[in-house]
Residue, then its C-alpha position, 0 to 999 in steps of 0.5 A: x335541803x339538809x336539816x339536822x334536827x338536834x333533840x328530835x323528840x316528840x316534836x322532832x319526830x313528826x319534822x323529820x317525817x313532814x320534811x321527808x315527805x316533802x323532799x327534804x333530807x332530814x338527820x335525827x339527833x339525839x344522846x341517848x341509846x334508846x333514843x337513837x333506836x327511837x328515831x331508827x324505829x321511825x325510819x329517821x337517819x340517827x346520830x348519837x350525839x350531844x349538843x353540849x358536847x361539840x366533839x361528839x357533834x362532829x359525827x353529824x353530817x354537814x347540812x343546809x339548816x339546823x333546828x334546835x329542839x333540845x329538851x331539858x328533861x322538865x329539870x330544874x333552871x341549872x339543867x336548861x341552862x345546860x342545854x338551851x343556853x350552853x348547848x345551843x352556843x356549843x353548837x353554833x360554834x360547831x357547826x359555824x366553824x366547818x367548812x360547808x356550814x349552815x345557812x339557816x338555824x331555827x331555835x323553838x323558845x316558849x311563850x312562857x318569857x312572855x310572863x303574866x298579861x292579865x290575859x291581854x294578847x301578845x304576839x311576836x313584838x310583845x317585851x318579854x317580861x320572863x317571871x321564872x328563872x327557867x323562863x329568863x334561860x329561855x329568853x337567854x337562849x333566844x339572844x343566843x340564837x339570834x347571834x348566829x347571824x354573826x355566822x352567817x346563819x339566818x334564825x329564827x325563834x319559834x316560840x311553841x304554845x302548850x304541845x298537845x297530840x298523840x300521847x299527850x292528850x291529858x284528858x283526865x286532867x280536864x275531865x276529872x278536875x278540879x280546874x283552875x281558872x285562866x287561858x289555855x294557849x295551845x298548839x297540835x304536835x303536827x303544826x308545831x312541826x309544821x310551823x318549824x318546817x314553814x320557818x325552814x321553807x320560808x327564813x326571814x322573820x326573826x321570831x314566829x309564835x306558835x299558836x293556834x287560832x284560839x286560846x280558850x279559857x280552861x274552864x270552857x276548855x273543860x266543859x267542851x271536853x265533858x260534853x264530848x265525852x258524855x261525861x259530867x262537866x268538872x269542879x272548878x276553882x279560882x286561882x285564889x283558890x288553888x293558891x289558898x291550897x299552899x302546896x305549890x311551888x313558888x314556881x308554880x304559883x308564878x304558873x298559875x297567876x301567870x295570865x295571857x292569850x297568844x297570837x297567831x297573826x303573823x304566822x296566817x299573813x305569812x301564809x301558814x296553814x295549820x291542820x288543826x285550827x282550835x282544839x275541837x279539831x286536835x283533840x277530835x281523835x282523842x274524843x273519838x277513842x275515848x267514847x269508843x273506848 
């Protein structure tokens, strides 16, 4: 199978890498020089292109699926609409109007359009209740996505958990506190990448969410992390706390009050199965450096 990864980031990298080793044809986009002497440095075929701009699209070869894995920079709403909403359209209309087009598309969303549940589960049937105007964009992009169809494309939408994984531990932060109460919804690099690849290997469900099997509380989170680095467990505070602070955002405020666990059911019934389960395996190399270090 072709696959052009369009973004092919931090999550990108590791696809390209898993659909290499298994048999596939994976192509890197990206916009930027130094990315494109990233992917190069990671042995990925690269092409400079991008995906707000269909012309430049051109330049990539015609391929069996696309995985669109764009990243906005952490810019503002304007700058996601650019890319998620804007470009996500740009480039299904590129790439539908070609001769030899794809047949599958994978969309990564967030579990961030799921809004506040006062920590209830959710899962892929949930209404989405988005509660920022970067989340709303998200939810935009999603319809977008699954217009694709209309193309003779099958999508999915693979809504990532928080990202962790080499070089985005961010150990500190749970080490030397304070931490604000609420749910840590999480998934490794590597199974994000995987989930995406499942998506790919195994099309028909509309929407997956990726998650790992247990979304823990911060506080817990913290205090597991300390006992693993002989470290002494981190100050704490509530959200009412960290809110009484009055140096937030409202949009960070929206984050913090923001409360729910994901779930990972359907992904198991369908038969993936992920490298890392919890954190206490993901993080295990990161412990492991740190208390050698």
């Amino acid at each position: 199978m072709r696959v052009a990864i369009l973004g092919c980031g931090y999550v990108g990298i590791e696809l390209a890498r898993q659909l290499d080793a298994a048999g596939h044809h994976p192509v890197g986009v990206r916009r930027s020089d130094d990315g494109i002497e990233t992917l190069e440095t990671h042995g990925i075929d690269a092409v400079q292109a991008d995906v707000t701009d269909a012309d430049s699209l051109a330049r990539v070869p015609d391929v069996d699926a696309l995985v669109f894995i764009a990243s906005s920079g952490g810019r503002d709403a304007a700058a996601a609409r650019e890319v998620y909403v804007d470009g996500l359209r740009t480039a299904v209309d590129a790439f539908a109007a070609r001769d030899d087009a794809p047949d599958r598309l994978v969309y990564t969303s967030s579990t961030g359009v799921y809004g506040d549940h006062g920590g209830d589960w959710v899962d892929e049937s949930t209404p989405l209740e988005p509660t920022t105007e970067k989340t709303r964009v998200l939810t935009e992009a999603e319809d977008v996505a699954r217009s694709a169809a209309e193309y003779g494309m099958t999508p999915t939408v693979v809504r990532f958990a928080g990202l962790y994984g080499p070089d985005r531990y961010r150990l500190d932060r749970y080490l030397d506190g304070p931490v604000t109460e609420g749910y840590l919804n999480m998934i490794h690099r590597d199974d994000a990448a995987g989930v995406v690849r499942f998506a790919l290997d195994e099309p028909g469900d509309d929407t997956l969410l990726a998650v790992d099997d247990e979304p823990v509380s911060k506080w817990e989170f913290a205090d597991w992390l300390a006992d693993q680095c002989d470290r002494q467990r981190p100050p704490k505070r509530t959200k009412e706390e960290r809110l009484d602070d009055g140096d937030l955002s409202e949009a960070a405020c929206r984050r913090v009050t923001t409360s729910k666990r994901c779930s990972n059911h359907r992904l198991h019934e369908r038969g993936y199965d992920f490298q890392y389960p919890t954190f206490r395996e993901g993080y295990r190399a990161a412990v492991d450096a740190r208390r050698s270090a």
